[in-house]
N, C-alpha and C positions, 0 to 999 in steps of 0.2 A: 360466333364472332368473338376474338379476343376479348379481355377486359383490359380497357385503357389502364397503361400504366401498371402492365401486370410483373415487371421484369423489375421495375422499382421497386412495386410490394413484396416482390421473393426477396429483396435484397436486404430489406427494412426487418422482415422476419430473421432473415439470416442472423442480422446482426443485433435483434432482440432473443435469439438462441444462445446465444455468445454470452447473453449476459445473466439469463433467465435460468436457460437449462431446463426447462421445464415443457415436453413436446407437448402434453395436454391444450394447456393454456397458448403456448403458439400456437396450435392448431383453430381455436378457437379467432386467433387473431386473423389470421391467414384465411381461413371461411368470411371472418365480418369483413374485413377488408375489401374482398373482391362480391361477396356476394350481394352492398349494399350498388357497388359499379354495374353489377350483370343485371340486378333485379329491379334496383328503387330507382337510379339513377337514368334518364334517356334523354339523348340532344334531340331537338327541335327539328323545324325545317329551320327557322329563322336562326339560328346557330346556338340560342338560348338553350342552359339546362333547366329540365323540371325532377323535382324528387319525390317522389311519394315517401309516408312513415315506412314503409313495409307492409303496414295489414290494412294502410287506409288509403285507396287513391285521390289522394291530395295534396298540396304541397303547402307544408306550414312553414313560414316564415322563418321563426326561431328552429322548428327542426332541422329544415334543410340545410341549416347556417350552420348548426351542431352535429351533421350525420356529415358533414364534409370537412367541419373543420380537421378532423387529424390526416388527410390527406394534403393540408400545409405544409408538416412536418415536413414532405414529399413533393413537394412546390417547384423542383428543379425539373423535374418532365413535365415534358411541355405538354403531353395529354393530357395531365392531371389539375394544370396550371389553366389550360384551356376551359375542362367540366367546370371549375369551380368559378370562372370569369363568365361563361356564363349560367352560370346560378344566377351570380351579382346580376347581370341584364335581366335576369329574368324577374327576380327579386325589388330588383327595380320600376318593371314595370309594372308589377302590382302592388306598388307603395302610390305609385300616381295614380291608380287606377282609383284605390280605394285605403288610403293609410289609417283605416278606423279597423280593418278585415284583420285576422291573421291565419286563414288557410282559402288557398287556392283552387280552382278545378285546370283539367290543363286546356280545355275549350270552355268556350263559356253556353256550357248546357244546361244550367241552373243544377248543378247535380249536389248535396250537401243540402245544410239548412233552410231551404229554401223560405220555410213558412214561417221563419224568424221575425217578430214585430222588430224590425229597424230599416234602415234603407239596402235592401241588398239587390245586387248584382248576379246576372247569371254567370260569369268570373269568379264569386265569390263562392267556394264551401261554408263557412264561417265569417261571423262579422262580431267577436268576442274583441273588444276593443283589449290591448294586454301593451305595455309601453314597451316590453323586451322586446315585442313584433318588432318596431322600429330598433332597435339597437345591433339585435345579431346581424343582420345582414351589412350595416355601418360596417363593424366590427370585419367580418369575414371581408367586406372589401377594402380594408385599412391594411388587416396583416394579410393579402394578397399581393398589394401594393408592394411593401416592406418589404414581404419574404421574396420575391421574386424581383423587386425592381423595377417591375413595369405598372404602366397606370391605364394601359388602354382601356381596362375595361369602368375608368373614369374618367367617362364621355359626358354629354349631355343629358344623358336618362338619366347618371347617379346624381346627378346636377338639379334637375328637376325632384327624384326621390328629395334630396337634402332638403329644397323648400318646402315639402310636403311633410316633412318628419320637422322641422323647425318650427312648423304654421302652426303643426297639431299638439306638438308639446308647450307650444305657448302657450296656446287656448287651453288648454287642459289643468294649467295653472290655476284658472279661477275657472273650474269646471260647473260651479252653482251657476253664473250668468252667462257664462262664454261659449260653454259647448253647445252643439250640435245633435251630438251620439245620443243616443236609447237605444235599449235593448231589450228585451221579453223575449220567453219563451214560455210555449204553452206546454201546460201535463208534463215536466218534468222535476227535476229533484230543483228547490232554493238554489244550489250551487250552481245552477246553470241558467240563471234569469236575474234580473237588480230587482232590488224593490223601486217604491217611489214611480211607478210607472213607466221605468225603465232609466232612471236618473241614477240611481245607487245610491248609497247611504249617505249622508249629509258630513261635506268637509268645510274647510275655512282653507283660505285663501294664506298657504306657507314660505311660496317659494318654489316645494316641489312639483311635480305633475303628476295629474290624476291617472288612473290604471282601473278598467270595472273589473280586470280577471285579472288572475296568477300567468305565471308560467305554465299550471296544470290544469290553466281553461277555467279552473273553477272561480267563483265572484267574489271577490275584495272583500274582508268582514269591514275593513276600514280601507279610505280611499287611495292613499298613498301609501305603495309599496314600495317599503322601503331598498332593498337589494337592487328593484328595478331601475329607481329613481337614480341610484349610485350606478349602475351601469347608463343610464342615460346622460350622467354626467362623463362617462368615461367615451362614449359613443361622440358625443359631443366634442371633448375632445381631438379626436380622430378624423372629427369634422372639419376642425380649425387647421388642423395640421396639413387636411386634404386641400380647401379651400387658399390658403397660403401655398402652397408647395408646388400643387398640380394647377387649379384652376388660375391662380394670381389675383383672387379675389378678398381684399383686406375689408370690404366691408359681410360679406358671409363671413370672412374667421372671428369679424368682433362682431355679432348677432349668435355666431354660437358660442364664444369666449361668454359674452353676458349671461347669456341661459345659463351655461355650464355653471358659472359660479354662484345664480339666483338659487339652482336646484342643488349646489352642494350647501348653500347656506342654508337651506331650508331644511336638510337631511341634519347638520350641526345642531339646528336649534328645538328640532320637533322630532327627529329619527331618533335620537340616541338617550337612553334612562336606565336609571338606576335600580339595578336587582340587590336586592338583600343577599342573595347568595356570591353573584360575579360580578356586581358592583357595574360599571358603565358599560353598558351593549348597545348594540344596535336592535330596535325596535323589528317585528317585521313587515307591520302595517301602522299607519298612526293617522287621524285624522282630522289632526291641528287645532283638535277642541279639548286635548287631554286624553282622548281615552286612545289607547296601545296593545296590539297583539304582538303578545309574545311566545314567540316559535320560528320554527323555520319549515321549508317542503324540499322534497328531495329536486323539484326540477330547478330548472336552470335559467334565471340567476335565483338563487338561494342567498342568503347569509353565509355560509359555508365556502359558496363557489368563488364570492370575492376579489380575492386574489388572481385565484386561476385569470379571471375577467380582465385585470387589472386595472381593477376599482379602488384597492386600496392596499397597502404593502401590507406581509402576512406579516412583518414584524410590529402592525400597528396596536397599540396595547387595547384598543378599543375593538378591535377585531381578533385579538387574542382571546381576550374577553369571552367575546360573543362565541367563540370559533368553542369552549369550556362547557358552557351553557348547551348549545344545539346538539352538544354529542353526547351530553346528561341525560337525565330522567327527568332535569327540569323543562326538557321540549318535548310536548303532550304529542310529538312524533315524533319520537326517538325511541325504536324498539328494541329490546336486546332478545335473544334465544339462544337454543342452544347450535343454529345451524350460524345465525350471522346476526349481529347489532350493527345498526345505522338507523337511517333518518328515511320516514314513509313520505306519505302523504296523505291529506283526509278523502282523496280523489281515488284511494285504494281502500280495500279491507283493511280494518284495524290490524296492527298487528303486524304489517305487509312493510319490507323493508325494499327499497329500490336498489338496484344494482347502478341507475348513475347517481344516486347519490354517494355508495363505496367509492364510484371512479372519483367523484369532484373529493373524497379525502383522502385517496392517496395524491393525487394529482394535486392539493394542497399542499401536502406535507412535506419535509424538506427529509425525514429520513426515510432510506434508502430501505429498512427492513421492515418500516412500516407499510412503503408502500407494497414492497414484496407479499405481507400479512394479508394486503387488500386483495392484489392480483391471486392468491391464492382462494382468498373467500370467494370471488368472484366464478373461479374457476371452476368449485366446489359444489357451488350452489346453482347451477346453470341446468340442474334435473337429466343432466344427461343429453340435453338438444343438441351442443353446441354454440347455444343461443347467450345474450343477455334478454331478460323479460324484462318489462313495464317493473313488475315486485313480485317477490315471493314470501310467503310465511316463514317469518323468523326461527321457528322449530323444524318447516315441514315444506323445502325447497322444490319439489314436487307440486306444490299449491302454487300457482304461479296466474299471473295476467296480462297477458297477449304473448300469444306465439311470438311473433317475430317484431321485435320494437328498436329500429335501425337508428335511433338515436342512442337508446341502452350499445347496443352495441359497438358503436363510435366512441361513445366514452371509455370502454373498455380499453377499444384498440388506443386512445389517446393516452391513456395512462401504461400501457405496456411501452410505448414509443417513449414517451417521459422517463422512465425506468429505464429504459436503454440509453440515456444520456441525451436525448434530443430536447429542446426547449422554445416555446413560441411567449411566454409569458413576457419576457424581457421587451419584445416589440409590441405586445400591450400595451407597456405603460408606458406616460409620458415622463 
């Protein structure tokens, strides 16, 4: 069977050849590009797509929003314009289903976490409550919208998702009285269970909204994540914008206009402190009693990825700041060696540097030879697969964690695409 939209991807290589010159690393694009469409990606009966990561059949909310998004770039075939409209339906129907989940099964055969202490679903892989759950798929159907001009696939499913994702970030605000959610898991590592009996660590009541995991699954040291919560304000956004534009509904765009501005006040007044070295940054976690982790993680939304998000302008001095700090030796996951320096995560071996966290700094960065330095490390450090992996050891790229990680590889291809002049961040922002 073809790979949908495969005459477009030869065309997008072409013309990132043109700029690159560099056949290795094309080739690696040209592999990710079509192999995450022949492998991860398959349509439904019901006309929905489902994605698996690559090594895991499941479909996680935030990845499949992130393994698709650089085929936006690419938004004008209507094949491609199609898979990704419905992801959104599909993505949708599992925000109604369960907006506390953030990975899928694609029938509901109880296959995943099952023996999870929280409420779960045989629908459900995973019930890791993470607030980006809800945003990426916003997101991916906002710049869907945008890049292509049509909204069909903001029907009444997205409609319903909206009230479910606004319900739960409310409540999530005063997550000691208000919520619902517990979580436990038995016999495995702290990073994969709350304390408290499945409440998670004790916050006060800021503005922002509560988060019990990362982006890398693993559990909040404090409640409010901060990158998350700025992307939830950005999400939100994209809300207001939908809810005015498409649906003609002014009372949803002022219920998420309020949120939006409750959770960026709340990020002003409790996310952002003072380093004796870079002076005002963004926190990465904070939990409205004073105490603050400071760091960042390679996945996505990061401190780093920000921008990319658009969360917040990369010219902002408070994210310049930050942007200083996470690429130092002041972030207790920032590795340097001799194969590559960037930003791990504590969900990897010490020492183990992510290939999307290289994409989210070129795909930052406005110059053109830095981000060239990245696509080259990247290229470099791929052991030979063809592949981007999960991370590899800073000295010893050969050391590496999962074969095949169709998100790593998305970010790649987005940052070669970005380098070839093409750009999605401008219809980010508001």
């Amino acid at each position: 069977m073809a790979v949908p939209g495969a005459g477009t991807i030869d065309r997008a290589g072409d013309r990132i050849a043109e700029r690159l010159g560099d056949e290795r690393a094309l080739g690696i694009f040209r592999r990710a590009m079509t192999e995450t469409l022949d492998r991860a990606v398959e349509t439904l009966a019901d006309g929905t797509t489902f994605v698996i990561t690559g090594d895991i059949p499941a479909m996680w909310l935030r990845d499949s929003s992130a393994q698709l998004r650089p085929y936006l770039y690419l938004a004008g075939d209507p094949e491609l314009a199609a898979l990704i409209a419905g992801a959104v339906e599909r993505q949708c129907e599992y925000i109604v289903l369960d907006p506390y989940a953030n990975a899928f099964n694609r029938a509901p055969d109880g296959a995943g976490h099952s023996g999870d202490r929280t409420d779960m679903n045989p629908w459900v892989w995973e019930r890791k409550y993470e607030v980006d759950s809800l945003c990426h798929p916003v997101q991916l159907a906002y710049l869907l919208w945008r890049v292509t001009g049509s909204a069909a696939h903001l029907g009444e499913r997205f409609r319903a998702a909206a009230e479910a994702i606004l319900r739960v970030l409310r409540t999530e605000q005063d997550h000691e009285n208000r919520s619902p959610y517990r979580f436990e898991r038995d016999d495995c590592p702290a990073s994969d269970t709350l304390v408290r009996d499945g409440l998670g660590p004790v916050t006060a009541v800021t503005g922002m909204t509560w988060s019990a995991f990362r982006p890398s699954d693993d559990a909040c040291r404090h409640g409010f994540n901060v990158p998350g919560n700025l992307f939830a304000a950005t999400a939100l956004g994209h809300l207001e914008e939908i809810a005015h534009e498409v649906f003609d509904d002014g009372d949803l765009a002022a219920r998420a206009a309020r949120l939006r501005a409750e959770i960026s006040a709340g990020v002003a007044a409790h996310g952002v402190v003072d380093h004796p070295r870079f002076g005002r940054i963004y926190a990465y976690e904070v939990d409205g009693l004073g105490d603050a982790n400071l760091m960042d993680d390679a996945n996505v939304p990061s401190l780093l990825s920000l921008p990319m998000l658009g969360a917040v302008d990369a010219g902002d001095p408070v994210y310049a700041a930050t942007r200083r700090f996470v690429l130092s030796d002041a972030n207790p996951h920032f590795h340097a060696g001799t194969a590559a320096a960037g930003i791990g995560s504590p969900h990897t071996p010490d020492g183990h540097v992510w290939p999307i966290a290289l994409a989210v700094e070129g795909l930052t960065a406005e110059d053109a030879a830095e981000r060239a330095r990245l696509i080259a490390t990247l290229r470099d450090t791929d052991a030979g697969t063809g592949r981007m992996h999960e991370s590899f050891h800073r000295d010893r790229p050969e050391t590496y964690t999962r074969e095949w990680f169709s998100w790593a590889d998305a970010m790649y291809c987005e940052l070669l695409l970005r380098h070839s002049g093409l750009r999605l961040d401008a219809e980010a922002r508001r």
